[in-house]
Every structure is written in structure tokens, then in C-alpha cells.
Biopython code that builds the backbone (N, CA, C, O; Angstrom):
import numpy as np
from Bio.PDB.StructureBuilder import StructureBuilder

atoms = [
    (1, "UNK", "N", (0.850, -1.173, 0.000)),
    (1, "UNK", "CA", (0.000, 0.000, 0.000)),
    (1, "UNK", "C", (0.901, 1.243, 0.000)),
    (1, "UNK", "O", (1.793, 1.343, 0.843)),
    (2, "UNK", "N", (0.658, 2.344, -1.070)),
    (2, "UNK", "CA", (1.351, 3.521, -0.917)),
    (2, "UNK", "C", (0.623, 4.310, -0.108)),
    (2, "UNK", "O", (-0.572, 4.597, -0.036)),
    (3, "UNK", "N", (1.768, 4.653, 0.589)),
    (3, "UNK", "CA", (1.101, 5.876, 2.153)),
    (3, "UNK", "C", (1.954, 6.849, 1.743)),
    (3, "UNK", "O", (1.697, 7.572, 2.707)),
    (4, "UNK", "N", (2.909, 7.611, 1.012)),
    (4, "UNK", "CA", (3.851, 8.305, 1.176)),
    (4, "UNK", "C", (3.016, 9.388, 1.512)),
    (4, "UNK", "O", (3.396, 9.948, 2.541)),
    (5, "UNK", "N", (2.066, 9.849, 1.028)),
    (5, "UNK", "CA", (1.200, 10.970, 1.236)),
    (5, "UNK", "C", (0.961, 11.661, 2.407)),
    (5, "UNK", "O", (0.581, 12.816, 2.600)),
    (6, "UNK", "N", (1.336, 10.488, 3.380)),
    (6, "UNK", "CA", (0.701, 10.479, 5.146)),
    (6, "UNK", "C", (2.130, 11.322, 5.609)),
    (6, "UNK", "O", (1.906, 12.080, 6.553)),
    (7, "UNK", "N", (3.415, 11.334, 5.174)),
    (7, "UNK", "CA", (4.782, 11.306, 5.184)),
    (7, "UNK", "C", (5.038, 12.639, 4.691)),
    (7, "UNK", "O", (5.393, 13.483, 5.514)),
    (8, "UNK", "N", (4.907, 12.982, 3.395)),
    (8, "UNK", "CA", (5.154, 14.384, 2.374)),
    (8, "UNK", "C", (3.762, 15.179, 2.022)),
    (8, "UNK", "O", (3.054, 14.950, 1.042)),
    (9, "UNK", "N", (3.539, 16.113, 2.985)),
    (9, "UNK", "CA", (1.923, 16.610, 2.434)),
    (9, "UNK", "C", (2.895, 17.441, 1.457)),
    (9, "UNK", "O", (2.307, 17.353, 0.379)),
    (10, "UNK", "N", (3.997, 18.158, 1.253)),
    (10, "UNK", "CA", (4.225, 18.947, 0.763)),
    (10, "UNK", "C", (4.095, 18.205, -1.026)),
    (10, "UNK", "O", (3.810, 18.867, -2.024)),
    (11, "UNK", "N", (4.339, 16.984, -1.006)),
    (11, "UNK", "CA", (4.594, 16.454, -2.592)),
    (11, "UNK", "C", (3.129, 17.057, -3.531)),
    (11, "UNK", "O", (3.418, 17.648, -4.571)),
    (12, "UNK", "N", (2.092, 16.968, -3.304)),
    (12, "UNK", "CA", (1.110, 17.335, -3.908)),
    (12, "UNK", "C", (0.557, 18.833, -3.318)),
    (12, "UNK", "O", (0.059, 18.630, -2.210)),
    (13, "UNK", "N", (0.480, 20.268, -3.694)),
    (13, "UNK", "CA", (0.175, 20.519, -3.230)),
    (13, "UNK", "C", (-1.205, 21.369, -3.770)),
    (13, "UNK", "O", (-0.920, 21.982, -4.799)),
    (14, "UNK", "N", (-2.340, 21.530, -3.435)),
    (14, "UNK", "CA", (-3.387, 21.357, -3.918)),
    (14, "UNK", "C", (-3.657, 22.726, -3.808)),
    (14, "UNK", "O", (-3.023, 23.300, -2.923)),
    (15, "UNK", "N", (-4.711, 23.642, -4.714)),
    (15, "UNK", "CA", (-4.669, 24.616, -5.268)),
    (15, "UNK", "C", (-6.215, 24.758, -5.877)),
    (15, "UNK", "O", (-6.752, 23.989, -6.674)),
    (16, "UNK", "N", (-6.896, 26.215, -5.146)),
    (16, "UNK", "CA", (-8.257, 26.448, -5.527)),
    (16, "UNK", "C", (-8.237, 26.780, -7.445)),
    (16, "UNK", "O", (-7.781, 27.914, -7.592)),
    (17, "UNK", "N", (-8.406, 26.468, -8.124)),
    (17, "UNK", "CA", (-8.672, 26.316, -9.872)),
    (17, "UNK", "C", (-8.770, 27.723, -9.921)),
    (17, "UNK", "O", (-8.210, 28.203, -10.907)),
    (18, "UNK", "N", (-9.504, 28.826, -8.884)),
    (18, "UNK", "CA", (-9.517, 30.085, -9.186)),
    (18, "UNK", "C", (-7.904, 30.813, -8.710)),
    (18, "UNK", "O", (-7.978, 31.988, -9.067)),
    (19, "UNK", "N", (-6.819, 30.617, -8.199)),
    (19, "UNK", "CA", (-5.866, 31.111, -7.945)),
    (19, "UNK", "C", (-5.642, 31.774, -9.229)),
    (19, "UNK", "O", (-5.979, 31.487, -10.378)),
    (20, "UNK", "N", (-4.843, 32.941, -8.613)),
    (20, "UNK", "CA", (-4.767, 34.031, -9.426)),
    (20, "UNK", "C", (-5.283, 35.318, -10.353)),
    (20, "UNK", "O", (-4.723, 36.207, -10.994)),
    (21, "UNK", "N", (-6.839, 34.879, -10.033)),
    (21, "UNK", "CA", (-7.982, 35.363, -10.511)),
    (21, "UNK", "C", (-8.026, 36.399, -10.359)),
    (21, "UNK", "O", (-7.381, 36.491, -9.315)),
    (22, "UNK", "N", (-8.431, 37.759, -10.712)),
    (22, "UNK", "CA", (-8.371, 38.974, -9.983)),
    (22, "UNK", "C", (-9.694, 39.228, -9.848)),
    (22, "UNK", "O", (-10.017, 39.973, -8.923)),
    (23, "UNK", "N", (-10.505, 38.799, -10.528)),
    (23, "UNK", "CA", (-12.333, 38.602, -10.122)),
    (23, "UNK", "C", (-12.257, 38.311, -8.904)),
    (23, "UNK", "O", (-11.489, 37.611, -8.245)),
    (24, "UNK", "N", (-13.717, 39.328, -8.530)),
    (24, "UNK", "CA", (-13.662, 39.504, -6.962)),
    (24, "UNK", "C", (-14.614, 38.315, -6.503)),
    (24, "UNK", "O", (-14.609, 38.064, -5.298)),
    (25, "UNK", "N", (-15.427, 37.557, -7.332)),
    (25, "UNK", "CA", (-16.053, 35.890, -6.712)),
    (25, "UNK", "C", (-15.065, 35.516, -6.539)),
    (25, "UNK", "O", (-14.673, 35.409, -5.377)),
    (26, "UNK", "N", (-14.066, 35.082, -7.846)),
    (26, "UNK", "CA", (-13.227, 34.143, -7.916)),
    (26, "UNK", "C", (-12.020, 34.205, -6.489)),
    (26, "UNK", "O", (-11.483, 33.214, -5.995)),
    (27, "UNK", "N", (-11.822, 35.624, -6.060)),
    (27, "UNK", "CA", (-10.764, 36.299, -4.917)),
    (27, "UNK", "C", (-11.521, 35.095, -4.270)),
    (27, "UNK", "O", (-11.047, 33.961, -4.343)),
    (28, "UNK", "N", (-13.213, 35.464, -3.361)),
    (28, "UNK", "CA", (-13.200, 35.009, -2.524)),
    (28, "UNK", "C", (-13.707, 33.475, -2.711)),
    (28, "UNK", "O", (-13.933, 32.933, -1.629)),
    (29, "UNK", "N", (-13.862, 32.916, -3.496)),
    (29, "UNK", "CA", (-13.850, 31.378, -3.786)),
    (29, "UNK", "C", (-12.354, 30.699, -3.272)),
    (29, "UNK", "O", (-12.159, 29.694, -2.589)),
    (30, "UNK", "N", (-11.392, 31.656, -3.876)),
    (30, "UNK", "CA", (-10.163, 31.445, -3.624)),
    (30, "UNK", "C", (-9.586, 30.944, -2.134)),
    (30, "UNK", "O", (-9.004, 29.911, -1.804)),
    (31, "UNK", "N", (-10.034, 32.221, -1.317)),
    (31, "UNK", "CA", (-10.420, 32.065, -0.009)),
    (31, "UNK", "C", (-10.734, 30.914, 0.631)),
    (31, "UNK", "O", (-10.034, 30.027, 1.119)),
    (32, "UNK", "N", (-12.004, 31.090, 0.541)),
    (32, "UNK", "CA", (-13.116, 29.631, 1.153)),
    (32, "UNK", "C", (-12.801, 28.594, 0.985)),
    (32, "UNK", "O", (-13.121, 27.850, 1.912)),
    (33, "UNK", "N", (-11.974, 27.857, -0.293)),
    (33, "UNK", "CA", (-11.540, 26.385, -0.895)),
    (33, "UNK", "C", (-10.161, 26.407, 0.009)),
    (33, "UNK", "O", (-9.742, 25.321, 0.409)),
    (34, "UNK", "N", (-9.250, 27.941, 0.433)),
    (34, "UNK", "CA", (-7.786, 27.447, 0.828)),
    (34, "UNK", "C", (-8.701, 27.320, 2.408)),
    (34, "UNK", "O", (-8.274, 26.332, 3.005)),
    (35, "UNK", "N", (-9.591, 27.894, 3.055)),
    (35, "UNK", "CA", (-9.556, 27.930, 4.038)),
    (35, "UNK", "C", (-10.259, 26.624, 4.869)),
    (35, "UNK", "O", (-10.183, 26.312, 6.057)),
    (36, "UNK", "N", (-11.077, 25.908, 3.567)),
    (36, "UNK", "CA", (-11.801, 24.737, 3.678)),
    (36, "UNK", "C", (-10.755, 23.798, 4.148)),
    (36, "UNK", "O", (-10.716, 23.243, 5.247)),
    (37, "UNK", "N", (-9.539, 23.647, 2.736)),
    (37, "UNK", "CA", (-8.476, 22.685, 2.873)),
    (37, "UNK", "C", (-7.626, 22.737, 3.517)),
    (37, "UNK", "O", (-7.075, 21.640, 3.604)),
    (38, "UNK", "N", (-7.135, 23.552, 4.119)),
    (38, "UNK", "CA", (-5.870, 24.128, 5.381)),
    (38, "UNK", "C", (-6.299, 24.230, 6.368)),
    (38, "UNK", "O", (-5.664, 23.722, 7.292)),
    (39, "UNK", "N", (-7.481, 24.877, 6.649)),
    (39, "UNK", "CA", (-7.718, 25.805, 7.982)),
    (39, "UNK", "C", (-9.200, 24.299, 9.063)),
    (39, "UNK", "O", (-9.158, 23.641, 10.102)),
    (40, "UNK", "N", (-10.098, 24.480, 8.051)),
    (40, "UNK", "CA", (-11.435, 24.054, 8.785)),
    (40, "UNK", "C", (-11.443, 22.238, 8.622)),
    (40, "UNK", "O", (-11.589, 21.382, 9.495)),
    (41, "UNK", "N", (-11.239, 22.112, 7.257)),
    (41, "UNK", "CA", (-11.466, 20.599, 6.522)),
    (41, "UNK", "C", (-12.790, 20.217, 6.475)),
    (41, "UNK", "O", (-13.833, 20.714, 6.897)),
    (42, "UNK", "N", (-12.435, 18.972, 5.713)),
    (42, "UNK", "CA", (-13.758, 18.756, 5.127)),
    (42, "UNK", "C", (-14.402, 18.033, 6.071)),
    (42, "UNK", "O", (-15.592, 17.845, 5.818)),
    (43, "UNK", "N", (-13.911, 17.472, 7.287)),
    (43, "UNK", "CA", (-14.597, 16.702, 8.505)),
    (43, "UNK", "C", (-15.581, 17.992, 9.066)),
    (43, "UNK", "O", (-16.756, 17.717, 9.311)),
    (44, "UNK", "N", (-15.244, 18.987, 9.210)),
    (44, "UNK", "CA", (-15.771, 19.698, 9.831)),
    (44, "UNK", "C", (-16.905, 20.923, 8.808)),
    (44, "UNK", "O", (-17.708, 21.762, 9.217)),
    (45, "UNK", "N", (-16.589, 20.615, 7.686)),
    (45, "UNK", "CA", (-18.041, 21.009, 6.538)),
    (45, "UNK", "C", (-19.164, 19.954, 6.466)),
    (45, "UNK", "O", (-20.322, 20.132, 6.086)),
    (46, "UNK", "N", (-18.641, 18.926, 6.867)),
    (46, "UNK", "CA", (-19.661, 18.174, 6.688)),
    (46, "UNK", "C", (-20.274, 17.934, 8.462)),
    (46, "UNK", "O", (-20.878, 16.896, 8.730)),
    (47, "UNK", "N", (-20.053, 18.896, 9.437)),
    (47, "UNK", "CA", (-20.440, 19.171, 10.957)),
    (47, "UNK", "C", (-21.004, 20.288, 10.398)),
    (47, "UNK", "O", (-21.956, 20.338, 11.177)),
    (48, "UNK", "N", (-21.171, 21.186, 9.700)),
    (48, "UNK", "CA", (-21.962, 22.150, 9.312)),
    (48, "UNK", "C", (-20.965, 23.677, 9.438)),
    (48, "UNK", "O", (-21.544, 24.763, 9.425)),
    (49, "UNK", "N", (-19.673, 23.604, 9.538)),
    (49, "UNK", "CA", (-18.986, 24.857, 9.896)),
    (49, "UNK", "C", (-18.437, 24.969, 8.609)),
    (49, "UNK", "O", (-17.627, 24.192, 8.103)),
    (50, "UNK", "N", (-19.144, 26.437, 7.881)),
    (50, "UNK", "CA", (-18.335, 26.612, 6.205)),
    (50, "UNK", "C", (-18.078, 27.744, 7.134)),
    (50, "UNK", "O", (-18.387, 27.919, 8.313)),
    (51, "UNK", "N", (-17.068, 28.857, 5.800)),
    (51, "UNK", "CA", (-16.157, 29.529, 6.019)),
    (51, "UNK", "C", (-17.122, 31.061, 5.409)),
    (51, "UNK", "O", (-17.363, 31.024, 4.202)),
    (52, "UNK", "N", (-17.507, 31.995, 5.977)),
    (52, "UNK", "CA", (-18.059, 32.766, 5.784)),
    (52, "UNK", "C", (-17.697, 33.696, 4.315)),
    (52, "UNK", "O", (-18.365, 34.606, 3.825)),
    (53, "UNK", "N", (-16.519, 33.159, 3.879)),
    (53, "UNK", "CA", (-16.159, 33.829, 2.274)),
    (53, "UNK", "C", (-17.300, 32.837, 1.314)),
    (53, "UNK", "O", (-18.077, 33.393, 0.538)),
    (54, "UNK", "N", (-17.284, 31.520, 1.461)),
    (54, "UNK", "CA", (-18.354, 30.881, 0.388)),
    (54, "UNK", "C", (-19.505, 32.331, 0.333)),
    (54, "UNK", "O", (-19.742, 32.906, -0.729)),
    (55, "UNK", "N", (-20.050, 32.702, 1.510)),
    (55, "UNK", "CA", (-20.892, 33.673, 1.376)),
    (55, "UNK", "C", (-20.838, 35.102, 0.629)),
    (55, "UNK", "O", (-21.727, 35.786, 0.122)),
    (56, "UNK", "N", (-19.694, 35.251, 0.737)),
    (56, "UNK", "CA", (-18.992, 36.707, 0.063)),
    (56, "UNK", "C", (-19.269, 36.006, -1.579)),
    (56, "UNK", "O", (-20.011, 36.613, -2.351)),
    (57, "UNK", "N", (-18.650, 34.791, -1.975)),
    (57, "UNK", "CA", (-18.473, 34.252, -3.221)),
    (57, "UNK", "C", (-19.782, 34.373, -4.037)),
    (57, "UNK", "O", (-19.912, 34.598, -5.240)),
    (58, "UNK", "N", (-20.950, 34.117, -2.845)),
    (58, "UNK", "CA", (-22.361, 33.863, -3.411)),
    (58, "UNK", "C", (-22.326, 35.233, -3.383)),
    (58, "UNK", "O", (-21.823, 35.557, -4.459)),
    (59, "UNK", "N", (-22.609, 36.315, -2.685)),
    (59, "UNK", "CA", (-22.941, 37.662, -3.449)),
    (59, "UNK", "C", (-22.549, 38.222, -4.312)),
    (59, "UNK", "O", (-23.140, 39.109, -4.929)),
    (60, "UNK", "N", (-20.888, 37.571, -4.616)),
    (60, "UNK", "CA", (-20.295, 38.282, -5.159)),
    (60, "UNK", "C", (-20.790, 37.741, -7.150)),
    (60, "UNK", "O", (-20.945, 38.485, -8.118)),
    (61, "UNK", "N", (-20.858, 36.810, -7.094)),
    (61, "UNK", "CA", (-21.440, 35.714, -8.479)),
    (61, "UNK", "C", (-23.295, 35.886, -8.410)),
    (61, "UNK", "O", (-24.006, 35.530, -9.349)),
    (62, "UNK", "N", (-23.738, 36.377, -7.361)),
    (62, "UNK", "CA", (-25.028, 36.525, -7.418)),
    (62, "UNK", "C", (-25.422, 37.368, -8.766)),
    (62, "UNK", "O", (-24.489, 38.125, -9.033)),
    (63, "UNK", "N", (-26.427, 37.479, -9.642)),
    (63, "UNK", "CA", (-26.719, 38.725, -10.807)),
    (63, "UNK", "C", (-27.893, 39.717, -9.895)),
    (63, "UNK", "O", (-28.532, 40.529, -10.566)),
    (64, "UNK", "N", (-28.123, 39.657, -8.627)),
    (64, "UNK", "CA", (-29.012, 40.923, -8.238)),
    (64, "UNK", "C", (-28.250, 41.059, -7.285)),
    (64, "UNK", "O", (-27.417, 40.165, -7.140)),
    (65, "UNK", "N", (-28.252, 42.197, -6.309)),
    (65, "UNK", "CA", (-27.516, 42.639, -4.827)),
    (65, "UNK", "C", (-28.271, 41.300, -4.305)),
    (65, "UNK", "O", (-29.291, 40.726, -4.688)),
    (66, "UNK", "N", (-27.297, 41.038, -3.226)),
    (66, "UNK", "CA", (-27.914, 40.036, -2.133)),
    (66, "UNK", "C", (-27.050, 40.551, -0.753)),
    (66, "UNK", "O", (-25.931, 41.054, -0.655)),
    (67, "UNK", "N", (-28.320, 40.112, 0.507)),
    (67, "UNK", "CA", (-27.660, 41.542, 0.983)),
    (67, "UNK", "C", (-27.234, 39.930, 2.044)),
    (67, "UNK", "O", (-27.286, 38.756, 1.677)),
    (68, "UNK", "N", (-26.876, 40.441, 3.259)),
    (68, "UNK", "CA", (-25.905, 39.712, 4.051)),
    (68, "UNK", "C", (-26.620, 38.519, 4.658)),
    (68, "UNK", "O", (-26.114, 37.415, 4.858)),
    (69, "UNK", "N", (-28.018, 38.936, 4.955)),
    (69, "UNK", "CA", (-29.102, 38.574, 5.478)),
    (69, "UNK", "C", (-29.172, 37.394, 4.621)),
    (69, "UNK", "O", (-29.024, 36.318, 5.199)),
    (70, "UNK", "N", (-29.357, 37.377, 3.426)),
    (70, "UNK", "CA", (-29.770, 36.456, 2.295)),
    (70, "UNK", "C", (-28.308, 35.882, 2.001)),
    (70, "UNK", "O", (-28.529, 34.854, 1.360)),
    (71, "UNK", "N", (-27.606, 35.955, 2.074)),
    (71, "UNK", "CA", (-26.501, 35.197, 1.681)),
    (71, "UNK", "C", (-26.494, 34.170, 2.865)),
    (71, "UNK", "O", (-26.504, 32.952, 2.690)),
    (72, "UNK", "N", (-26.475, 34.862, 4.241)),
    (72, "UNK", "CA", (-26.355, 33.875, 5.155)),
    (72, "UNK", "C", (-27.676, 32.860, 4.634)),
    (72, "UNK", "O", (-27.278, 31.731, 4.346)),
    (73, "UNK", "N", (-28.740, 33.002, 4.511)),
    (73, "UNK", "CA", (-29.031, 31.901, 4.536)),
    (73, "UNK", "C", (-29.511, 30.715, 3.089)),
    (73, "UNK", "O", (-30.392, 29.880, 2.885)),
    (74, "UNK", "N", (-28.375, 31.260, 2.374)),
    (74, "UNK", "CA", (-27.648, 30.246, 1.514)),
    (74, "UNK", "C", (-27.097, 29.629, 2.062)),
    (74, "UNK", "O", (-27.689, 28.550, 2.045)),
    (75, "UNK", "N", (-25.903, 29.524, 2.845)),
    (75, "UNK", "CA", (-25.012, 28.821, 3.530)),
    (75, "UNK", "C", (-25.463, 27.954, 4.543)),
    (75, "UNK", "O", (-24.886, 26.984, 5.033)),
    (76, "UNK", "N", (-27.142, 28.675, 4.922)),
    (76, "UNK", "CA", (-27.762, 27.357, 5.777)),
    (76, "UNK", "C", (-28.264, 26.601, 4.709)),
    (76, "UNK", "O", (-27.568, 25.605, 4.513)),
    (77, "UNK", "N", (-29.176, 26.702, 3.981)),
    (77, "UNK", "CA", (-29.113, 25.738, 2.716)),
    (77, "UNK", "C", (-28.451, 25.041, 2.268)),
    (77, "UNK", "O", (-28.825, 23.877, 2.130)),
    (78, "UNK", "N", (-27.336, 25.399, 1.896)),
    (78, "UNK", "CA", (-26.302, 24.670, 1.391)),
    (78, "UNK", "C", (-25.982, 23.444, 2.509)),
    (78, "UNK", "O", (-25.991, 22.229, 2.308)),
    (79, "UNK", "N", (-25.770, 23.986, 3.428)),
    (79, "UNK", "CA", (-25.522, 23.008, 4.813)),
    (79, "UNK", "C", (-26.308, 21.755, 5.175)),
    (79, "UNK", "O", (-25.963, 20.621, 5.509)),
    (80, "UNK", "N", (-28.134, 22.682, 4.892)),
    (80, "UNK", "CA", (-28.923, 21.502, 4.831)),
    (80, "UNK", "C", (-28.681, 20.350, 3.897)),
    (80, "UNK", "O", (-28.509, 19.144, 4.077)),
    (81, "UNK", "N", (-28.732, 21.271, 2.640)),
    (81, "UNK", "CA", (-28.537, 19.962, 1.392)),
    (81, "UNK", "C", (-27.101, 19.203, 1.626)),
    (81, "UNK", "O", (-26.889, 18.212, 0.927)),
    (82, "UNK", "N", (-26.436, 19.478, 2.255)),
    (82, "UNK", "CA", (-25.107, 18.680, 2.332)),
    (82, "UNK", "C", (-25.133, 17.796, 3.425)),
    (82, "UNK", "O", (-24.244, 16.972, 3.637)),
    (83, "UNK", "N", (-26.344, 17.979, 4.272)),
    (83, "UNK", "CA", (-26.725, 17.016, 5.556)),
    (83, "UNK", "C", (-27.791, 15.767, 4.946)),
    (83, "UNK", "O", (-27.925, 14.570, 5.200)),
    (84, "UNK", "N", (-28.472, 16.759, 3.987)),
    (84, "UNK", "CA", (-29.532, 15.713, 3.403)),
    (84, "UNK", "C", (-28.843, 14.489, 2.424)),
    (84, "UNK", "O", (-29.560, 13.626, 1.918)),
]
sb = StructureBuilder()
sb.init_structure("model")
sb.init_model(0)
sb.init_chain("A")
sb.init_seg("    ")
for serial, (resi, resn, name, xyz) in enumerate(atoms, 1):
    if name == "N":
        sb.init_residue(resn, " ", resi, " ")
    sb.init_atom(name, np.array(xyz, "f"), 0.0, 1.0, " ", f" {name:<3s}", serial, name[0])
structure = sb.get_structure()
């Protein structure tokens, strides 16, 4: 069985698809995916704790204003459907 992975996190190192983006979704998508994979993980998205930039991402990709109120509760949505 190859484990080296468990050994060298540095060999692969993994990277939101929006890096480098200067679009301001893409900025904070950027965000939310490094902060998902470094900071929170995915054990703990799937406990219901996302990273309050997904929310910035949704207003920011939204096509009408969405105000803070309504974004937050995308992120409970999202949460639900990811429980369901």
C-alpha cells in the first residue's frame, strides 16, 4: 500500500482552480476552498462549519444585490442539502 502521502503533504500541493484570478467571486472562492483545505477541513463542513467567504463568493457571483441577510441563509441551505 502507498502511504507516502501520510509522510510528504508537501509532494502534492493542492490549489483552488480560481488562484490568481483577480475577479472579486473568484478572490473570494479562492479564499473559502484554501480555508476549507488548510484551515477548517472537510470533517468539519460536513459538521456544518463553512467559512463565511463561500458567502462573500455567493454575493459576489449573485446577478441581483444580495444583501448579508440572504446570503447567510444560503449557507444554511447549502448546509442543509449537504446534511440531506
Amino acid at each position: 500500500m502507498d502511504l507516502h502521502w501520510i509522510a510528504e503533504s508537501n509532494l502534492h500541493q493542492v490549489r483552488a482552480l480560481t488562484r490568481g484570478s483577480m475577479l472579486l467571486g473568484d478572490i473570494y472562492l479562492t479564499v473559502a476552498f484554501t480555508e476549507l483545505y488548510h484551515s477548517i477541513g472537510w470533517h468539519h463542513l460536513y459538521l456544518g462549519q463553512v467559512s463565511t467567504s463561500w458567502e462573500k463568493a455567493y454575493q459576489a457571483y449573485s446577478s441581483t444585490s444580495v444583501s448579508d441577510e440572504a446570503a447567510s441563509r444560503w449557507s444554511t441551505a447549502f448546509i442543509t442539502s449537504l446534511w440531506e
